[in-house]
TORTOR-230853 format. One record per atom (N, C-alpha, C): residue number from 1; x, y negated, z negated; atom name. Coordinates in nm, 3 decimals. Each point is the difference from the previous one (the first is absolute). Example, Ala and Ser with C-alpha at 12.3 -4.5 7.8 and 13.67 -1.06 7.14 Angstrom:
<recs>
pos, px, py, pz, site
1, 1.319, 0.569, -0.780, N
1, -0.089, -0.119, 0.000, CA
1, 0.090, -0.120, 0.000, C
2, -0.035, -0.105, 0.072, N
2, 0.082, -0.119, -0.006, CA
2, -0.077, -0.109, -0.073, C
</recs>
This chain:
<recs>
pos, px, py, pz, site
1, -1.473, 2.537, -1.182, N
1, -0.051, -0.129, -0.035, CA
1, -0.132, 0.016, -0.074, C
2, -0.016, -0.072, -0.111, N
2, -0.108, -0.003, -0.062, CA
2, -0.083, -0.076, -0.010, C
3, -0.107, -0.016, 0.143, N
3, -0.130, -0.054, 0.018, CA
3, -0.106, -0.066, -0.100, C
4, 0.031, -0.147, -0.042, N
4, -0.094, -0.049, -0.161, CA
4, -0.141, 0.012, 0.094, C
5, -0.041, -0.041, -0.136, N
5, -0.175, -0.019, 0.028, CA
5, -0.003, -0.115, 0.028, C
6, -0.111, -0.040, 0.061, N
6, -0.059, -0.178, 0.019, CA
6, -0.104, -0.022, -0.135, C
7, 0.053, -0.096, -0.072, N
7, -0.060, -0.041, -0.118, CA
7, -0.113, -0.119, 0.076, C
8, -0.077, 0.061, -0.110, N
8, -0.118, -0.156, 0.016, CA
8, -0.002, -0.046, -0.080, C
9, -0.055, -0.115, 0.030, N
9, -0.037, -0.128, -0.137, CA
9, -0.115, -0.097, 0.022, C
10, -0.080, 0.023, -0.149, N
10, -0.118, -0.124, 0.021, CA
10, 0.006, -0.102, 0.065, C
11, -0.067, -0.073, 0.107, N
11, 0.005, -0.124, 0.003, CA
11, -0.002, -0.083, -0.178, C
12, -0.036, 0.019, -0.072, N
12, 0.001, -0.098, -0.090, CA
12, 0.148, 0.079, -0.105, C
13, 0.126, 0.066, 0.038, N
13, 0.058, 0.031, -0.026, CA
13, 0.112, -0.084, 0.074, C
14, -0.010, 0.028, 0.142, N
14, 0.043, -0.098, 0.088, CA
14, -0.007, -0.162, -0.028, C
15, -0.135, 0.008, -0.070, N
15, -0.017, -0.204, 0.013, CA
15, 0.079, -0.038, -0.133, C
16, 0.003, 0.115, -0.097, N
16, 0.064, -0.034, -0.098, CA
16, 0.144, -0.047, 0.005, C
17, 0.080, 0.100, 0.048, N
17, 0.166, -0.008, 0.004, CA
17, -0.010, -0.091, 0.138, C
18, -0.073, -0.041, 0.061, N
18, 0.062, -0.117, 0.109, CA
18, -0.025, -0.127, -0.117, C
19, -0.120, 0.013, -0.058, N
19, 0.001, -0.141, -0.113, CA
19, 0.125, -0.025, -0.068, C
20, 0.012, 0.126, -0.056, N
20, 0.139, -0.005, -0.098, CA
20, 0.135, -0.053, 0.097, C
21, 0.016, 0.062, 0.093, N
21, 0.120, -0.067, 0.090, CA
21, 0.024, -0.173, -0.020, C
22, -0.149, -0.028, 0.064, N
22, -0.012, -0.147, 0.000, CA
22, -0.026, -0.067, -0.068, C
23, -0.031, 0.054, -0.165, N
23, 0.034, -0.096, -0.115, CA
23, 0.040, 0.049, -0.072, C
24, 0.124, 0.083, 0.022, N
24, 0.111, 0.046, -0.066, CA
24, 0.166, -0.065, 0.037, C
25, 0.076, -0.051, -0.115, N
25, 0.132, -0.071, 0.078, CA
25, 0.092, 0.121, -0.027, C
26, -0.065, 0.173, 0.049, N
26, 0.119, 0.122, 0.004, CA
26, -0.014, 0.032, 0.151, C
27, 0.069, 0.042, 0.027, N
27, 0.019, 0.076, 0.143, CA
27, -0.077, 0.066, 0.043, C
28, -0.049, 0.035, 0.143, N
28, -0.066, 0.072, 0.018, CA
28, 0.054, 0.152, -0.010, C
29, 0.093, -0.003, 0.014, N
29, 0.058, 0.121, -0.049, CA
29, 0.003, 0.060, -0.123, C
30, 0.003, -0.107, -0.099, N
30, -0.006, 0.039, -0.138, CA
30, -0.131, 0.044, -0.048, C
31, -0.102, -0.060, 0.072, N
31, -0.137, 0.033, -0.015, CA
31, -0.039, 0.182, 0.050, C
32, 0.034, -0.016, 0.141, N
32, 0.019, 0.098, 0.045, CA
32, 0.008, 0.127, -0.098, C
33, 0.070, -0.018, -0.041, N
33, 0.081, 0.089, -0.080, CA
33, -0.078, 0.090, -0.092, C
34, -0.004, -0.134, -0.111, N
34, -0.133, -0.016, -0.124, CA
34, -0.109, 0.104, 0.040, C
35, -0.046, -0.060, 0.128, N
35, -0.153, 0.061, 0.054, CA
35, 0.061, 0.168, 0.061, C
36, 0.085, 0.018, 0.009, N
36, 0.054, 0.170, 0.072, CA
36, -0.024, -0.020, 0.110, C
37, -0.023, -0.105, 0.083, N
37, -0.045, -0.039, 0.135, CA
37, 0.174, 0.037, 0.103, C
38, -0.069, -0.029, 0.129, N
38, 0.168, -0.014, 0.084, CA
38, 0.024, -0.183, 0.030, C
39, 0.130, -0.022, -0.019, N
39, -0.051, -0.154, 0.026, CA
39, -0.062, -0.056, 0.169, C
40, 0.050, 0.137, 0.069, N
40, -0.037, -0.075, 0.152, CA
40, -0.149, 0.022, 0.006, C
41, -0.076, 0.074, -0.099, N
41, -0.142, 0.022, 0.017, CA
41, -0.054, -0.113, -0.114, C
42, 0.080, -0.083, -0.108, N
42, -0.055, -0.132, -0.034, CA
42, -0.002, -0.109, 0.100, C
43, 0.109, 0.020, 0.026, N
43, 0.047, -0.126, 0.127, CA
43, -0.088, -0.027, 0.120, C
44, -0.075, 0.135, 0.025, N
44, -0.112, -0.031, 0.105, CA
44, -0.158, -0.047, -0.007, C
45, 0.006, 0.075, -0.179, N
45, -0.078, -0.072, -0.042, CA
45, -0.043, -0.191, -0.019, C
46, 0.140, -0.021, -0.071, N
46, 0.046, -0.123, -0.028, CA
46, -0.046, -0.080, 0.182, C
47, 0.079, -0.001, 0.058, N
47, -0.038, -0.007, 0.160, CA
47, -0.115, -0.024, 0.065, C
48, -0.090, 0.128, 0.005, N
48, -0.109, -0.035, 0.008, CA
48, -0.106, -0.075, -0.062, C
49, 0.038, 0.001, -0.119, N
49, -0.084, -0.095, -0.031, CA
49, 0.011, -0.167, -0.018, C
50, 0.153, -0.021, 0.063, N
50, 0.026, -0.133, 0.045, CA
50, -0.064, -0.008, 0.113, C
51, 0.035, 0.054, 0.116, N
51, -0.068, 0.090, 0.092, CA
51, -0.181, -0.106, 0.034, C
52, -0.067, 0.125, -0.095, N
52, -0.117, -0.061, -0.048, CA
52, -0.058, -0.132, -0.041, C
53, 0.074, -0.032, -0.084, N
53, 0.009, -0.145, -0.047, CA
53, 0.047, -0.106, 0.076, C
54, 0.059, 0.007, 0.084, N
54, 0.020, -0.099, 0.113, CA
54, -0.080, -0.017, 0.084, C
55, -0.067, 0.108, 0.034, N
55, -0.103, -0.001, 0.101, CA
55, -0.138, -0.052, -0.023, C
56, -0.025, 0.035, -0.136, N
56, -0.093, -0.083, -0.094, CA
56, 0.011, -0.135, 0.011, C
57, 0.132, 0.000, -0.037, N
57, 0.025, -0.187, -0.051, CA
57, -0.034, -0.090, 0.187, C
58, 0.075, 0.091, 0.093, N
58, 0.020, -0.068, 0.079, CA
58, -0.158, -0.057, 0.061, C
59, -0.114, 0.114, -0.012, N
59, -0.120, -0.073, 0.002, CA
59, -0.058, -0.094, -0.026, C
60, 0.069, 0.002, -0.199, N
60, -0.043, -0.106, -0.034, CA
60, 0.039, -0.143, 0.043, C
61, 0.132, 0.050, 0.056, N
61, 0.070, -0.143, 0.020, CA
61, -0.061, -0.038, 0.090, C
62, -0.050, 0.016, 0.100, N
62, -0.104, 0.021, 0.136, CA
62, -0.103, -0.108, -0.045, C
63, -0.094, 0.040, -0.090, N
63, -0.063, -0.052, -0.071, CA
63, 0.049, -0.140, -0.069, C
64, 0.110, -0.009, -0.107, N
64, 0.040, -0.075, -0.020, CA
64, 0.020, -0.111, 0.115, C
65, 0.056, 0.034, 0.079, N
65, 0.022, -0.137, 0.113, CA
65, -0.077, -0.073, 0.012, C
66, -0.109, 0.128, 0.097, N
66, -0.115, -0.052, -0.017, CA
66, -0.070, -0.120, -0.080, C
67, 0.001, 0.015, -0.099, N
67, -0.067, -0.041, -0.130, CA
67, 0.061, -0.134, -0.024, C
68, 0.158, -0.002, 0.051, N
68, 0.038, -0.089, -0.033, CA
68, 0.013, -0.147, 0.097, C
69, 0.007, 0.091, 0.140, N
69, -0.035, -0.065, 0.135, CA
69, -0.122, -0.123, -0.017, C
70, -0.125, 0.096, -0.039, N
70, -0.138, -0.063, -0.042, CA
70, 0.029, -0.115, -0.112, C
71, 0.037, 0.019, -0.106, N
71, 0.036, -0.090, -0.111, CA
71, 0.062, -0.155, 0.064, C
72, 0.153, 0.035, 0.059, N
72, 0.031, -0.135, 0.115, CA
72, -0.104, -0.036, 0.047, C
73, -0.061, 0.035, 0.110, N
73, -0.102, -0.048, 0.062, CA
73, -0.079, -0.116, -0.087, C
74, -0.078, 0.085, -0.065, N
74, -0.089, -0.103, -0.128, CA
74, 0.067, -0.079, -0.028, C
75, 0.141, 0.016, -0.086, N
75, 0.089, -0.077, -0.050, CA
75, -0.037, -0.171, 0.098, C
76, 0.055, 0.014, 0.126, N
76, -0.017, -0.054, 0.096, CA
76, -0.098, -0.127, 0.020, C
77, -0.153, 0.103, -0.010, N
77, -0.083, -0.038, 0.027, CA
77, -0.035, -0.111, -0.124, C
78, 0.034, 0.042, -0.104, N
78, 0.007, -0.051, -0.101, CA
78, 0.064, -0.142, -0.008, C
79, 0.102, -0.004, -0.006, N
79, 0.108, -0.073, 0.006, CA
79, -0.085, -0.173, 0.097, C
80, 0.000, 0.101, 0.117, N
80, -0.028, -0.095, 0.112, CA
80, -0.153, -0.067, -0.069, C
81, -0.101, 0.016, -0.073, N
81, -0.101, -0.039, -0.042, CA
81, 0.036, -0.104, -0.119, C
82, 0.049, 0.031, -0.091, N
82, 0.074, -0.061, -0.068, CA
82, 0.078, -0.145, 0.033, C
83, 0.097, 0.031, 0.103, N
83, 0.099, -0.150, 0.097, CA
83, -0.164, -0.082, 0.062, C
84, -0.135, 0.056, 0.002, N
84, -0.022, -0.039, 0.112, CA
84, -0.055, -0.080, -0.141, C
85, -0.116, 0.066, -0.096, N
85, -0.042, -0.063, -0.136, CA
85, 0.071, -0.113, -0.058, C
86, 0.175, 0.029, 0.012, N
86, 0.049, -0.105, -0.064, CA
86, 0.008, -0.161, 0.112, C
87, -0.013, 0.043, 0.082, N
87, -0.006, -0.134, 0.155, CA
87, -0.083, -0.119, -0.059, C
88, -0.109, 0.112, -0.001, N
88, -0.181, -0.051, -0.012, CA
88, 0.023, -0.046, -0.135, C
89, 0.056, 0.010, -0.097, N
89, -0.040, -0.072, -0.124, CA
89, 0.121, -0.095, 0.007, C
90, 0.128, 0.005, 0.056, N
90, 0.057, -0.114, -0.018, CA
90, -0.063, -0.107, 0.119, C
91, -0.105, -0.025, 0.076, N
91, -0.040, -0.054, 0.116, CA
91, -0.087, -0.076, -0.080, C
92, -0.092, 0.076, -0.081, N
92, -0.111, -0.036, -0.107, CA
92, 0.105, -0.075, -0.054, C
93, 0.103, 0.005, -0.100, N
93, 0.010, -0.098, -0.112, CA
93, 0.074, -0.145, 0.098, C
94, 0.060, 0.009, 0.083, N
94, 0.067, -0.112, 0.098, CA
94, -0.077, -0.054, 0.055, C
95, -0.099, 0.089, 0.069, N
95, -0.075, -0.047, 0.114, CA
95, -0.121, -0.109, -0.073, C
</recs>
């Protein structure tokens, strides 16, 4: 049996061909290919950095709620100032 070597690759070699995957409409296999890569060593690439990116996003979404939780609120507070403004001036023009 003939024992390969373990190839390395830049991270910015890596960030490249995961870009290309994901705004490319060829296969990852076909890419694969192109690059002399193995596809199960794109594929993990590809992966992880969904991987990554979810975990990112999911913070943000964290945040987002947040953000958006607060917004209702005001909304709210708002609203209710407003019904109360419009009372008081139709009281004024009747009254």
């Amino acid at each position: 049996m003939n024992k390969q070597e373990k190839r390395s690759y830049t991270a910015e070699f890596r960030e490249s061909a995961v870009n290309l995957v994901i705004s490319s409409d060829k296969s990852t296999a076909s890419i694969a290919k192109e690059l002399g890569i193995k596809t199960t060593t794109l594929y993990s690439w590809v992966n992880k950095a969904r991987d990554t990116n979810s975990k990112q996003s999911g913070s943000n979404n964290a945040q987002m709620f947040d953000e958006l939780k607060r917004l209702k609120k005001e909304l709210a507070e708002v609203k209710e100032q407003r019904d109360i403004l419009k009372k008081g001036l139709v009281r004024k023009i009747h009254g």
